[in-house]
Every structure is written in C-alpha cells, then in structure tokens.
C-alpha positions as CSV (number, residue, x, y, z in Angstrom):
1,X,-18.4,-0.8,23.5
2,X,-16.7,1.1,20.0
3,X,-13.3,1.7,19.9
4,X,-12.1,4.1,17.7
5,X,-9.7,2.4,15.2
6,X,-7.5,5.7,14.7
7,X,-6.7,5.1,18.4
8,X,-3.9,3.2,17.7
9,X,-2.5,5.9,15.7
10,X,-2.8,8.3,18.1
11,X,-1.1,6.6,20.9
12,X,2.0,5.9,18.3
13,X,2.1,9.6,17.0
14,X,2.0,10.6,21.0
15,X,5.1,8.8,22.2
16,X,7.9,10.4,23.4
17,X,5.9,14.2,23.9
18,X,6.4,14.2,27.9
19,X,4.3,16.1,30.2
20,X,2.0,19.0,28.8
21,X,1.3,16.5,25.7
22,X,-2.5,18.7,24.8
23,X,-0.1,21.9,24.0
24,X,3.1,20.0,22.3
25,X,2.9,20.0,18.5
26,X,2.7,16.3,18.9
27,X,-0.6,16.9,20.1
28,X,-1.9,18.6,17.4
29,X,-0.4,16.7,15.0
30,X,-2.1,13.3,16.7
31,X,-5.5,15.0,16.9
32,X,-6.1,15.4,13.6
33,X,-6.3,11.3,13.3
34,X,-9.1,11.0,15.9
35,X,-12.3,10.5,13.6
36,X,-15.7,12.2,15.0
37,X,-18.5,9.0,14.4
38,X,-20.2,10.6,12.1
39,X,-17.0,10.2,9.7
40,X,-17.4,6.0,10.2
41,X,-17.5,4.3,6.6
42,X,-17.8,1.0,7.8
43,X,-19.3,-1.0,11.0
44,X,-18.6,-4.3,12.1
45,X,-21.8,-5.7,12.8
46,X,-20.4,-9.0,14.3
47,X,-16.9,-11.0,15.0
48,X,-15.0,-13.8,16.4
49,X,-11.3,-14.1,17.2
50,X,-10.3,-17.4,17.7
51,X,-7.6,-19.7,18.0
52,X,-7.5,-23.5,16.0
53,X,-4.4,-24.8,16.5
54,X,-1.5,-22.5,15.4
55,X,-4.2,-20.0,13.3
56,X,-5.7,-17.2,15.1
57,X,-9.0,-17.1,12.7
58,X,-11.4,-13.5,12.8
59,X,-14.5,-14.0,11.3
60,X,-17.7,-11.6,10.8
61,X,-20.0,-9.4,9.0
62,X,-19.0,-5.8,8.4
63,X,-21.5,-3.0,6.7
64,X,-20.7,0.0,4.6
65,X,-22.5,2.9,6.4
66,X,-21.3,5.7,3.7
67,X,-23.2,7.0,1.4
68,X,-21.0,5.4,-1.2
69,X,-20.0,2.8,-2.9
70,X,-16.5,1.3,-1.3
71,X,-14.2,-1.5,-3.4
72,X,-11.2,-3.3,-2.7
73,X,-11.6,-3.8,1.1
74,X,-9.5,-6.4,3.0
75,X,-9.6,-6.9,6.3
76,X,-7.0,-6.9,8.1
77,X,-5.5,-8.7,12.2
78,X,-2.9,-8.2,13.7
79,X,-2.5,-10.4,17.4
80,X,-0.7,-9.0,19.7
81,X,1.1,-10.5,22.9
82,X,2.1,-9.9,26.6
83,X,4.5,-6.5,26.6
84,X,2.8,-5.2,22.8
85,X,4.3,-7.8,21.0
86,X,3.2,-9.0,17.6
87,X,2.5,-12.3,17.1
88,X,1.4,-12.4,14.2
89,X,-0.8,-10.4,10.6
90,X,-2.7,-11.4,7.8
91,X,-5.3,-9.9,6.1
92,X,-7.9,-10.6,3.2
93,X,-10.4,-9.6,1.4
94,X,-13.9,-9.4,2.5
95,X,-16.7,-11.5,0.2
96,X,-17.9,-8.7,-1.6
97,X,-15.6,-6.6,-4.3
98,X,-18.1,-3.8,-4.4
99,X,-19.7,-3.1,-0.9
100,X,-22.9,-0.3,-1.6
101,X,-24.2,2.1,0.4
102,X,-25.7,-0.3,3.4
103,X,-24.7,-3.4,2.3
104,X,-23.0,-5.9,4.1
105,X,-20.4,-8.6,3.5
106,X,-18.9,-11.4,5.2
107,X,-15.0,-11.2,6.5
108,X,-12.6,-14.1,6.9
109,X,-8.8,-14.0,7.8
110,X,-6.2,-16.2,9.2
111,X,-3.5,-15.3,10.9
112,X,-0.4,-17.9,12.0
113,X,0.4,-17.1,15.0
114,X,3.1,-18.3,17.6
115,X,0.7,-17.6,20.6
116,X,-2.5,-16.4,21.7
117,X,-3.2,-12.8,22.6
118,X,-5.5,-9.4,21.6
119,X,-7.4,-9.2,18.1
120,X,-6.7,-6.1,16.6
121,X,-9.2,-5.5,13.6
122,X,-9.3,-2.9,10.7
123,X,-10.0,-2.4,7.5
124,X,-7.9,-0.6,4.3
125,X,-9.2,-0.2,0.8
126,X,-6.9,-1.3,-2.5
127,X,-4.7,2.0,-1.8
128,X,-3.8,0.7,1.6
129,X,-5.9,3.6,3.0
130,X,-7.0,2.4,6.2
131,X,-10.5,3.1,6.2
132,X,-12.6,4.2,9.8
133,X,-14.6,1.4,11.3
134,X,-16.2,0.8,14.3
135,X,-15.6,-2.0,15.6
136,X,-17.0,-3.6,19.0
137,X,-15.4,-5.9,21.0
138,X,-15.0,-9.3,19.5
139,X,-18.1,-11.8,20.6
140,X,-16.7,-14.7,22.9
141,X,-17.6,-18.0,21.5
C-alpha cells in the first residue's frame, strides 16, 4: 500500500471548512498539494521503524525515480502518539550527497522519543522543500 506523502498537507489545509468542503475555497486551495504518481521523485524501496530503548530508529533504502539528479536530501520522522500527538522528530541525511537518476541510497535517522507510536516518513531537499515520495508502509521486523 502507497500513501501519498502530501496527504498530510491536505488534511491540515482542510480543517475547519465544514460541510460542502469539494466547493469551499479551502478545497481548492488543498487540491493543488495532492501529487498525481507520475509527479513521484523518490520511492522508498524498503523501511523499518523501530524502537531501542528511548530511540525510535527508521532505517531503509530510498531511489530517485526522476529523471534528475537530486542533492541535499535528508530524511526526515516524525512519531506520533495516541490523540495526534508528537512524540518526537529528527531527521538526517541519506548516504549519498548526489542521488542520480535511478540510484539508490541508504537512510538512517533517530528519533528520541518519549513513547511509541506511528512512523511518519518524508523526505526534503537542502531548501527544505519537501520532496514527493512514495512510501509503503513500514516492514514489521
């Protein structure tokens, strides 16, 4: 299963329109974030999210599937708790400074957190743009 990363966005820019949200401005406004898959840069290939202790550690293997050359990507997780709360957000860069057209790299980041709860994953590049990825749900170890 993919979820679209932009998701996210979308529920947060739809809060607060009420009934008849698909003609509200708000609507329209939100839409634009949704990204069509054909507009994916990067693919998470494979990941982890687990917990050692008080670190909540992601780990995996993401590919650039552009047709060009990305730099400066960090990964980035956020865990969040019962009622939407964060617990906690870290991110890092991934192995590779310069990710090509269908390479891949390896992704690490570690996260203190003061419980367990969700993995949320995404990637930004060195502008803090966040960059669309899809991204499965993480593998159980």
């Amino acid at each position: 299963m993919v979820r679209w990363v932009s998701l996210l966005l979308v529920s947060v820019a739809m809060v607060g329109t009420g009934p008849g949200v698909a003609k509200s401005a708000g609507w329209a406004l939100a839409s634009t974030t949704l990204v069509a898959p054909t507009d994916y840069k990067l693919e998470v290939l494979t990941w982890s999210c687990t917990q050692t202790g008080g670190w909540i550690v992601a780990q995996g293997v993401v590919r650039n599937i552009s047709n060009q050359t990305l730099s400066g990507l960090r990964a980035h997780l956020r865990v969040i708790g019962s009622g939407r709360r964060l617990l906690g957000t870290n991110s890092s860069p991934i192995g590779e400074r310069f990710l090509l057209s269908g390479q891949q790299s390896p992704f690490r980041v570690e996260v203190r957190s003061r419980g367990v709860g969700d993995c949320d994953l995404w990637f930004r590049n060195a502008l803090v743009v966040q960059i669309p990825t899809k991204v499965p749900e993480p593998r159980q170890p």
